[in-house]
Each structure stands twice: as structure tokens, then as C-alpha cells.
Phi, psi and omega in degrees: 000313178293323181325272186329305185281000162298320200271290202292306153347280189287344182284305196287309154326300173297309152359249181341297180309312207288335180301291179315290186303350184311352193268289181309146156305211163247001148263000165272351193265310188307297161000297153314325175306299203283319182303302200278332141347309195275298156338296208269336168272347123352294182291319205265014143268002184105338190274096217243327141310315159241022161292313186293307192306296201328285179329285174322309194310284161347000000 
């Protein structure tokens, strides 16, 4: 059960950054790059707590 709601989490995340960023300079997208990234390894420790500000923020 968590796999799925991880995964649409992180689909919706990814959306959204790329949306956001579209825009964006080439150290806000790296900047952004890094957010989501640091998040997702993050989810897939498990730490979900500091996965989730990370993602958002992204």
C-alpha cells in the first residue's frame, strides 16, 4: 500500500517541479534537480518525514 502512494506522490512531485520550473534559470532547475532527488532517496529510506518538506519544496 505505501509503494502506490509513494509512487503517485513522487509522479505528482515530479509534475508539478517540472511545471514550476519551466521557466526557471539553469541553477533553479539544478537547485530544483537536487531538492527532488535528495526527496526521493529520501522516500526510499523510508524517511518520509524528511522526504515529504524536500519533495514540496521541489
Amino acid at each position: 500500500m505505501r509503494a502506490p502512494t509513494a509512487l503517485f506522490i513522487l509522479s505528482v512531485s515530479v509534475s508539478v517541479s517540472v511545471s514550476a520550473s519551466a521557466g526557471a534559470n539553469t541553477a533553479d532547475k539544478l537547485s530544483v534537480k537536487a531538492l527532488l532527488e535528495s526527496g526521493v532517496s529520501q522516500m526510499e529510506a523510508g524517511k518520509f518525514d524528511a522526504a515529504c518538506p524536500e519533495l514540496e519544496e521541489s
